[in-house]
N, C-alpha and C positions, 0 to 999 in steps of 0.2 A: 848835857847840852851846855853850850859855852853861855857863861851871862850875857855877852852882849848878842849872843842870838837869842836868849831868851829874851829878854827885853825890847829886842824889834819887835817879834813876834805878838806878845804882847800888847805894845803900843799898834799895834793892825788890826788888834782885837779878839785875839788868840786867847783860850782859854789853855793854862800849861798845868797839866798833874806832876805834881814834884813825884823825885823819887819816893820808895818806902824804905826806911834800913831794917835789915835784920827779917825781912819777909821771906819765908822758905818756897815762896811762889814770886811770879811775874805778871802783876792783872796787868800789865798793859801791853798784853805778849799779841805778835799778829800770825800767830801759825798754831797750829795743833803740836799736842804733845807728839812725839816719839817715844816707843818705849825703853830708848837707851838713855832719853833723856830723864823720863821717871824711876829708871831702876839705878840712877847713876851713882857708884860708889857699893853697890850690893857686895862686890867682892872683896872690899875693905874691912866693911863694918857689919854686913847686913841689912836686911831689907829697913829695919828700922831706923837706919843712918841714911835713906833714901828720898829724895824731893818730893816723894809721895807719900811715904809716912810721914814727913814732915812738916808737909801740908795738911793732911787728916789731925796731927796732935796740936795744929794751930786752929783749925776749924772746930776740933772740939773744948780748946782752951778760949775762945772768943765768942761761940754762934750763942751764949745765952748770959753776957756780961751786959749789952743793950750798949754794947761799944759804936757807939753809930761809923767813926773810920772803919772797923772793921767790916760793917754792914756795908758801906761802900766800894770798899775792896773788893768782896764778893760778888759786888753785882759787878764790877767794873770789869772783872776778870772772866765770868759767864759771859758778857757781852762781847766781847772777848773773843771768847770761845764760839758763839754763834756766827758771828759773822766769818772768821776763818772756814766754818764747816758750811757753809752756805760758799763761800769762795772753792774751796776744795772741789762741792758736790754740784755745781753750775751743769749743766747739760748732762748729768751721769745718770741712769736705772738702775735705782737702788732697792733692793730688799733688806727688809727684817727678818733676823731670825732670834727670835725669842725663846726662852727658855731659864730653867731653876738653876742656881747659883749649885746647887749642892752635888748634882751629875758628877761623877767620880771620871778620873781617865782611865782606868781598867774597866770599863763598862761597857757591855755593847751601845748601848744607847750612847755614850761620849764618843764611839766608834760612827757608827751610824749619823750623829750629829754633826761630825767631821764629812764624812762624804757628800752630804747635803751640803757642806759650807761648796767644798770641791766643784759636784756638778754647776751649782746655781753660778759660780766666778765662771767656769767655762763653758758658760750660756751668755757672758758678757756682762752678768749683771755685777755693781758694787755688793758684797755682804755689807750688814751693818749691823750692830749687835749693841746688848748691853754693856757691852765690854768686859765683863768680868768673870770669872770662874765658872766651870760647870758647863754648861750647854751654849753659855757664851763663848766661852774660848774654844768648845771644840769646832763651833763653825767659824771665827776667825782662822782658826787651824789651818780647817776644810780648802778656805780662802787662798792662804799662805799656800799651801798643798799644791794649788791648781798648774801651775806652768809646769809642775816637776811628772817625771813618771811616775806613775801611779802606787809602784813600788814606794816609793818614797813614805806614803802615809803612813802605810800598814807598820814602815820601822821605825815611825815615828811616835805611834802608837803606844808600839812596845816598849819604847824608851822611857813615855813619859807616864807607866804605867808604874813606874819604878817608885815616883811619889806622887800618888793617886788625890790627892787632894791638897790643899793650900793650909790645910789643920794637919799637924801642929806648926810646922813651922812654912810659913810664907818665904824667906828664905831658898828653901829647896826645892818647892816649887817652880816660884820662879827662874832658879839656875837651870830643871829639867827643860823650860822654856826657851833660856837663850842657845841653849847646848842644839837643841832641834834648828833653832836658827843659823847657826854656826856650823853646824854638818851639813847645811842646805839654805845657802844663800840664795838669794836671787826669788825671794817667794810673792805673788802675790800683795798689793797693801789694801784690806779692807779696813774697814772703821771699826770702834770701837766707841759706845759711848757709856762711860761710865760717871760715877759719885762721889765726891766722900762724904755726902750723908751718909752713904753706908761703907765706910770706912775700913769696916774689914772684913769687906771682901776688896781685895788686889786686883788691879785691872791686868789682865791677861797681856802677855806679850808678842802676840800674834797676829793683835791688829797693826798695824802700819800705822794707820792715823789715829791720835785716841784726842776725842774732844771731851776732858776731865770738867765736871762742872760740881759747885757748891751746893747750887740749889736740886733737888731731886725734880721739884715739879717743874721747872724747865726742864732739866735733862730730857725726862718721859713725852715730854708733851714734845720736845726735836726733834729726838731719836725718830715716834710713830709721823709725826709730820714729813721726815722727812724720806718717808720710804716711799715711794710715788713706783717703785712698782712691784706690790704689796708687802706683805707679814704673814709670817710663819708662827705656826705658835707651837714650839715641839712641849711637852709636858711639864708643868710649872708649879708652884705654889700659889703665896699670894700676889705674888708681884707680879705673874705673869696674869693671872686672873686679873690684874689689875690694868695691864697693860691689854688685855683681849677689847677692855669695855672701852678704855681710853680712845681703843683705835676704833672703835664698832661708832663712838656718837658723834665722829665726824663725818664717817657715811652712811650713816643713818639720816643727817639734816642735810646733809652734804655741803657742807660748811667748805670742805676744801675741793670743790670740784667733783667732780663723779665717785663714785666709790672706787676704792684700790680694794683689789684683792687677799683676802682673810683666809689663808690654809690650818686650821686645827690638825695637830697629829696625835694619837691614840685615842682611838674609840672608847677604848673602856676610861680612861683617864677624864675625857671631856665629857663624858654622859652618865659615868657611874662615879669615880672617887671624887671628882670637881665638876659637877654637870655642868657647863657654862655653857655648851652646844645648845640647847633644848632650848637655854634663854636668847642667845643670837639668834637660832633659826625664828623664835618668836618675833624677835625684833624686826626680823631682816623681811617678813613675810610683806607680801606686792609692795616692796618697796625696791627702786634698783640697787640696792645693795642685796638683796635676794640673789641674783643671779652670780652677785662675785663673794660668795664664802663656798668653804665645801669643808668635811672632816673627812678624814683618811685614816687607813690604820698603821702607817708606815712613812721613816722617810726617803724610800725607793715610792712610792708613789706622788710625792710630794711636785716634781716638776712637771708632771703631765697634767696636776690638777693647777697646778700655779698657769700653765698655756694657756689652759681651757679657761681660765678665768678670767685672763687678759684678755683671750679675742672678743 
């Protein structure tokens, strides 16, 4: 900004945020990432010479010095980030599909995870994910997948089966990523919300929009806000476990409106290795959010139970 527009501005009653030097981020950015813009220079240096490594080795250099700029930065740049993804997602039906970071791409389940992203985008609705690795990206994938023939997945699949996880090196994952994008333009842009609390896990490059946040508990508490029409929950750990109950205690009091629809997938996973079903179904009992959960054993049954729960 030229001094003497800053200084009118000011004298009107403007409050101006100076630039920051040397920041490997933009808090005062008005649009969502891209993932050319977070992967950018991957091909130079590697992933670690990238705006999002960069960002993660500055959030972990800063989040526990009690640096209060920094503490500002970070809220300024999530604030940021909400409001872009609240502009982005104005009049759209958006689903969650949740799921574990750890889901391999040579896996049927990271296959099956992808189809589901496919179906539910050519039902009309936005995917919208954790953004990151595992059962994240394959329905981002799924997303991407959707305007193409359907051939198209199945050899995308195979491609990116090539390096089945983001361990050991994030690098080559991510290039099996843009290589899928680059042999099949024109995909699909679902969302993508991911962390650099958890920093290493790489946000997938499948979402189109990725709203990158600092803080974890905003992230979790947007992402399920703002799925308005419902969540998927394909097989998780802890985070999804966490993310089940997160999404269950705002239709449970019905803090946001009626309840949106809560699809559980694998029976034996949500009642016998993580029972979390048995305690929703408790919760959800003569309460209207009863009537909009259901568990399933599959994600081929996943969109007839997601209809039924809408009507």
């Amino acid at each position: 900004m030229a001094p003497e527009a800053r200084a009118k501005i000011q004298a009107d009653g403007a409050l101006v945020f100076p630039p920051v030097p040397h920041l490997p981020f933009d808090p005062y950015r008005g649009l969502l990432y891209s993932p050319d813009q977070l992967f950018a220079g991957l091909d130079a240096g590697g992933y670690e010479t990238t705006p999002d490594a960069r960002a993660y080795e500055w959030f972990q250099r800063t989040k526990a010095d009690g640096d209060i700029l920094a503490s500002m930065l970070r809220s300024i740049h999530d604030d940021a980030i909400s409001d872009a993804l609240d502009e982005l997602l104005v009049g759209t039906r958006v689903v969650g599909v949740m799921g574990g970071h750890a889901m391999a791409r040579d896996t049927d389940a990271y296959a099956g995870a992808a189809r589901l992203g496919r179906e539910l985008a050519r039902t009309g609705l936005t995917v919208a994910t954790g953004g990151g690795p595992g059962a994240m990206e394959a329905a981002n994938l799924g997303a991407y997948a959707a305007p193409h023939r359907d051939e198209m997945l199945d050899e995308a699949l195979e491609l990116l089966a090539k390096t089945p996880s983001f361990s050991p090196s994030v690098s080559d994952w991510v290039r099996g990523a843009l290589e899928v994008r680059d042999r099949w333009p024109g995909g699909d842009a679902s969302v993508g919300i991911p962390t650099w609390f958890y920093g290493h896990e790489p946000p997938n490059a499948f979402a189109g929009h990725i709203a990158k946040y600092f803080a974890n508990a905003t992230r979790e508490d947007g992402l399920l806000a703002r799925c308005n029409a419902g969540v998927i929950f394909l097989p998780g750990a802890a985070g999804t476990v966490q993310e089940v109950f997160d999404n269950a205690t705002p239709n449970y009091y019905e803090s946001r409106g009626e309840p949106t629809p809560m699809v559980l997938v694998g029976r034996t996973h949500w009642t016998e290795r993580l029972p979390a079903w048995p305690l929703l179904k408790a919760l959800a009992q003569e309460r209207p959010m009863e009537t909009r959960i259901a568990l399933v054993d599959s994600v081929t049954e996943v969109p007839e139970a997601l209809a039924r729960l809408s009507g």
